[in-house]
C-alpha positions in Angstrom: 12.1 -28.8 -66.2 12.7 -25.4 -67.4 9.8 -23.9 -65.0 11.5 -25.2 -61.8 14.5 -24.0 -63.1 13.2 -20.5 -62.7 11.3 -21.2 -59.0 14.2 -22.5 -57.6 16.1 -19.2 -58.3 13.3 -16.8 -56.9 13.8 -15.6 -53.5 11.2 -13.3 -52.9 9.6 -13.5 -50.0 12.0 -15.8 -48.5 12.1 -13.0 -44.9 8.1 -13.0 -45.0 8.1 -17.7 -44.5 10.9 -17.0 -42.4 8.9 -14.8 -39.7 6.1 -17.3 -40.2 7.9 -19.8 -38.9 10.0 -18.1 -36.2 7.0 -15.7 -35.0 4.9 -17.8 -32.8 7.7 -19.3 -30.9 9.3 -15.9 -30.3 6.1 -14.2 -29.6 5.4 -17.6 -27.0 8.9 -16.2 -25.6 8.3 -12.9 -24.8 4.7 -13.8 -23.5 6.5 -16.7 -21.2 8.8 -14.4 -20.1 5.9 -11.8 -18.6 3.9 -14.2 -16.9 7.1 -15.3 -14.6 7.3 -12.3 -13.7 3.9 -11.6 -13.0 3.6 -14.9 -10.8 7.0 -13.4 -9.1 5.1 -10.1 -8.3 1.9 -12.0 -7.5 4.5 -14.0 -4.8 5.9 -10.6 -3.4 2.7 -10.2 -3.3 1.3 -12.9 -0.7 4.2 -12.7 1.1 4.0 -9.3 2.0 0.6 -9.8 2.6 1.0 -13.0 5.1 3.6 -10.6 6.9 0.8 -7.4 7.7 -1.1 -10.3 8.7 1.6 -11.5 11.0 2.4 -8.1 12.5 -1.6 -8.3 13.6 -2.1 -11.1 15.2 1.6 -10.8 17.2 0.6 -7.7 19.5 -1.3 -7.9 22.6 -4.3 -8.8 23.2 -4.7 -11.2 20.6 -7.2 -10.0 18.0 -10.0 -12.4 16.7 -8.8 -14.8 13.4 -11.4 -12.6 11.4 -9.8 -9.5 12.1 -6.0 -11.2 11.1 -7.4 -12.8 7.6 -9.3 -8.8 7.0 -5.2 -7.3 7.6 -3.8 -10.1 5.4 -6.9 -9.1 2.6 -6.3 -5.5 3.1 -2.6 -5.5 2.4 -3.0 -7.3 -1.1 -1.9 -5.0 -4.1 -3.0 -6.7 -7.0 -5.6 -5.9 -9.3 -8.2 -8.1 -8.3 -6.3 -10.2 -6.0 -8.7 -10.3 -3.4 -10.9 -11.9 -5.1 -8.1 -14.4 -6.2 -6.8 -14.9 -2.2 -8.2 -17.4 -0.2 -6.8 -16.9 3.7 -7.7 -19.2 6.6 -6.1 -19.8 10.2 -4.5 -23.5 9.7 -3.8 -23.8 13.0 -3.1 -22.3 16.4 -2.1 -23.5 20.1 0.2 -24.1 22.2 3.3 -26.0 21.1 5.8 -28.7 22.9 7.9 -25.5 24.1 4.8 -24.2 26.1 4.7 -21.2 23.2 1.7 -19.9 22.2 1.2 -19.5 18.2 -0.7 -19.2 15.3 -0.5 -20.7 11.9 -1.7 -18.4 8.8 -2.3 -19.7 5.3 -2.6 -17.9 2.5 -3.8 -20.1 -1.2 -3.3 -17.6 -4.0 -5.0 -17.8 -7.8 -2.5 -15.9 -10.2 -4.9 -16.1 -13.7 -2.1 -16.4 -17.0 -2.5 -15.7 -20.4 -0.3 -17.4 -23.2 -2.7 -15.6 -25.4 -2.2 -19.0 -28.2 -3.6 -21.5 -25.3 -4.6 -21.2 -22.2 -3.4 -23.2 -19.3 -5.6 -21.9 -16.5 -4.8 -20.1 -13.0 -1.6 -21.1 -11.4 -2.2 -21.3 -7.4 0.7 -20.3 -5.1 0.4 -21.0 -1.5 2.4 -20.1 1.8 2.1 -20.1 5.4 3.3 -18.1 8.3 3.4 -19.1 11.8 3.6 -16.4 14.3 4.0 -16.9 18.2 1.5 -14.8 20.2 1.4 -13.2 23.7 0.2 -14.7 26.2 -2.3 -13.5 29.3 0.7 -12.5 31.6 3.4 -13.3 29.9 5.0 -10.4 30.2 2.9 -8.2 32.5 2.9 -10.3 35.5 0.7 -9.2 38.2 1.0 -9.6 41.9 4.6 -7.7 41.8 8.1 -8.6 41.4 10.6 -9.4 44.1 12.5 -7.5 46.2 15.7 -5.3 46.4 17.4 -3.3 49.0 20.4 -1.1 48.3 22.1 0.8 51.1 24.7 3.5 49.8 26.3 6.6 52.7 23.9 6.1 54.9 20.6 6.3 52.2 18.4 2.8 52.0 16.2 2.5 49.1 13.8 -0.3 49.0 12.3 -1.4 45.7 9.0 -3.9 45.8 7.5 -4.6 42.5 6.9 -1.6 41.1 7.2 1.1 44.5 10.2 2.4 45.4 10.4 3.7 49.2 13.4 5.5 49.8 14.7 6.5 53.8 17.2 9.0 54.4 19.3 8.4 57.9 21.3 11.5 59.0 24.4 11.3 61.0 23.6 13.4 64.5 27.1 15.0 65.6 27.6 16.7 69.0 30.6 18.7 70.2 31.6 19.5 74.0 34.6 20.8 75.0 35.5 20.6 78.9 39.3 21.4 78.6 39.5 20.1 75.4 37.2 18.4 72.6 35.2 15.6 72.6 33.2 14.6 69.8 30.3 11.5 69.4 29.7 10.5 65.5 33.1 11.1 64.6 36.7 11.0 66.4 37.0 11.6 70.1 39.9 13.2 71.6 40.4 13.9 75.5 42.1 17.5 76.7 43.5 16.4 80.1 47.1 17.6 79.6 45.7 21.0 79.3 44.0 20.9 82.7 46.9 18.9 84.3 49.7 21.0 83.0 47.5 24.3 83.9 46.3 23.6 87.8 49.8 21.7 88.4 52.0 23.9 87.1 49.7 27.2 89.0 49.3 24.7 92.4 52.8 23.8 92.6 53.7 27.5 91.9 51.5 28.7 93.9 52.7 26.2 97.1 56.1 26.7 96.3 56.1 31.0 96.5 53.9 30.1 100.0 56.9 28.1 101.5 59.3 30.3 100.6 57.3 32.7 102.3 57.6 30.8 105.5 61.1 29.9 105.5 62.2 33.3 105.0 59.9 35.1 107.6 60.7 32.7 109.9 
């Protein structure tokens, strides 16, 4: 009895069990807490991958598959990712809308380490469908349709892509025969000038020759 007495009141290295025991599980903590992240960078990752890949196969022409998975490949920025992505074409056609697309998928090995245990690769996987263009889709050949605009006295034809424009001028011609009379434009008649000039001289002119007469008579 009086040797446990003594044990039971000695507290050294009390802080030393303490970490002992608290150690692993805070270490396992920490170590947890790095591999989310690195299966969240490894997911940025693919997806931004799966998008180069996209932006490839949406132009026109349509490149081959091969050249599609080599851009989704080429984008990955992991340290030895490649070798961890597996990329295929899942599928690709035509769909109920009459749309043209094509289906990438992307199956991506992210190795962990727990350093205590080991629980093996985690795979992440994603797809991306992308709609393609179609043979004249949006380069229609034969021409468009047609479209005539007429605006003071200019016509301008369009067809397809050639535009024809005419020019019409206005042809104005002026005569004057006592007055002025103009085609194109407004037309205006002089008469009164020539009525009021050989009346008023006739009449004069008869008038002074009957006087004459009368008085000589």
């Amino acid at each position: 009895m009086m040797l446990k007495n003594p044990l039971r009141r000695d507290t050294r290295g009390i802080g030393a069990v303490e970490f002992a025991l608290v150690a692993p599980v805070l270490i396992s903590f920490v170590i947890g807490i790095s591999q989310v992240g690195k299966l969240f960078y490894a997911s940025a990752d693919m997806k931004n991958a799966l998008a180069s890949g996209a932006r490839v196969a949406s132009v026109y022409p349509e490149p081959p598959p091969a050249d599609i998975i080599a851009a989704v490949k080429d984008r990955i920025a992991r340290t030895g990712g490649v070798g961890d992505a597996t990329v295929t074409i899942a599928d690709q056609g035509i769909n109920a809308n009459g749309n043209r697309f094509i289906t990438i998928q992307m199956d991506y090995d992210v190795p962990l380490d727990f350093v205590f245990f080991d629980i093996g690769p985690v795979t992440l996987s994603d797809t991306r469908t992308v709609f393609t263009q179609m043979e004249g889709e949006w380069a229609p050949s034969g021409g468009g349709g047609t479209s005539t605009s007429t605006s003071g006295g200019e016509e301008e034809t369009s067809t397809g892509t050639t535009t024809t424009t005419t020019t019409t001028s206005t042809t104005s011609a002026s005569s004057s025969t006592g007055g002025d009379t103009s085609t194109g434009g407004d037309t205006s008649t002089g008469s009164s000038g020539n009525g009021n000039g050989n009346g008023n001289s006739n009449g004069n002119s008869n008038h002074g020759h009957g006087n004459c007469k009368n008085n000589c008579g």
